[in-house]
C-alpha positions as CSV (number, residue, x, y, z in Angstrom):
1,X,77.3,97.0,93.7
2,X,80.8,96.3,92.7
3,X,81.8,94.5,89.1
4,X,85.1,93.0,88.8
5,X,86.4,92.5,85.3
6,X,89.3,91.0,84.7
7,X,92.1,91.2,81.8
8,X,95.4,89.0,81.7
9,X,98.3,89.9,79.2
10,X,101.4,87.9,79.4
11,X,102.0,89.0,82.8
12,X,99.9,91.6,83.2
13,X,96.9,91.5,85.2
14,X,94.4,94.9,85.1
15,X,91.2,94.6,87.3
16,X,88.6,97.3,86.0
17,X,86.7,98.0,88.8
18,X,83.2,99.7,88.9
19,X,80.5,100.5,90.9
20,X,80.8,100.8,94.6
21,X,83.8,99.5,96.2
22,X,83.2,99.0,100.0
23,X,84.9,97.2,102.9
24,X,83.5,94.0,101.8
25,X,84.4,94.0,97.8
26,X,88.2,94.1,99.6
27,X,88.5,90.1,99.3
28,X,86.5,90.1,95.9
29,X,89.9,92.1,94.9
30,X,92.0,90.5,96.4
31,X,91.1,87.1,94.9
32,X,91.4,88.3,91.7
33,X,94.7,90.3,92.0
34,X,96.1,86.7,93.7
35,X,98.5,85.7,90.7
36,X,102.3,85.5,89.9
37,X,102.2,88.5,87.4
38,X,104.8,90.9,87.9
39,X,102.3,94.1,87.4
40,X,99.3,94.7,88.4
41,X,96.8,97.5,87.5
42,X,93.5,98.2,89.3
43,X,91.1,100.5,86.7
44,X,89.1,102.8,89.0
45,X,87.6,104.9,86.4
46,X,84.3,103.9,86.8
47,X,84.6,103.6,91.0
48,X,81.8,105.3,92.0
49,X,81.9,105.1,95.6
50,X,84.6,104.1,98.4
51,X,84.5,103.9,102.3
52,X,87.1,104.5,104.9
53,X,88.5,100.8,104.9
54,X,88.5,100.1,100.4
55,X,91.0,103.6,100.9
56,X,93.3,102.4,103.5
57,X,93.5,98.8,101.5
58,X,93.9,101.3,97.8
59,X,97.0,102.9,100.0
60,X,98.2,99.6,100.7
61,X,98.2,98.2,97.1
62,X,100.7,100.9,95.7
63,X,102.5,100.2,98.5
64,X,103.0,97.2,97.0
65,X,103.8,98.5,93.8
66,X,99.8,98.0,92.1
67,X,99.2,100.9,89.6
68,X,96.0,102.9,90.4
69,X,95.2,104.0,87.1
70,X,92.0,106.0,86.2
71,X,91.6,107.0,90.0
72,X,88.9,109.8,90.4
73,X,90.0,112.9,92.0
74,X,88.0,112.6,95.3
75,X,89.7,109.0,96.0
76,X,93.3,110.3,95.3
77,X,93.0,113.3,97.7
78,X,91.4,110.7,100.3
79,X,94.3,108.4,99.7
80,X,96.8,111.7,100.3
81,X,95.0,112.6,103.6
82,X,95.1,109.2,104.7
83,X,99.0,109.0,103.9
84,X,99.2,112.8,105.4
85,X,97.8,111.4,109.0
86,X,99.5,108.6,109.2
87,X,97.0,106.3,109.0
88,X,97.6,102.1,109.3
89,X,97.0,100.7,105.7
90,X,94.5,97.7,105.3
91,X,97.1,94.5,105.3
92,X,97.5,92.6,102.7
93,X,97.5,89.2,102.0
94,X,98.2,88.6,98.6
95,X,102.0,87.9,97.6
């Protein structure tokens, strides 16, 4: 199960994310993330589970400049494979 909590400072908007993140959480994110501050920081230090889809959308948000911070090890070397073959990001819709 996924729990989105969210923290606003002046224009700074971190989403700590826990739980299981999977295809359908993506939205749930997105949603949240769907403001005019100029950074944004998804928390994944207590991510305990991501599917193909959640990774190709993770690529996409620092593509976009959001900071991953806290991710664990097995989700940044996904997110490096991912990059390494070339894989099509999950689009976004936010901005």
């Amino acid at each position: 199960m996924l729990r989105i909590e969210k923290e606003t400072d002046g224009c700074i908007t971190r989403l700590l994310l826990s739980g299981r993140i999977r295809a359908n959480g993506i939205a749930c994110i997105r949603s949240a993330m769907n403001n005019a501050c100029a950074r944004r920081i998804l928390d994944l230090n207590e991510v305990t589970l991501v599917d193909v889809p959640v990774v190709r959308f993770l690529i996409r948000c620092e593509e976009e400049g959001v900071e991953l911070a806290g991710c664990p090890p097995y989700v940044r070397e996904w997110i490096l494979r991912e990059r390494a073959e070339g894989a099509d990001p999950e689009p976004w819709n936010g901005d």
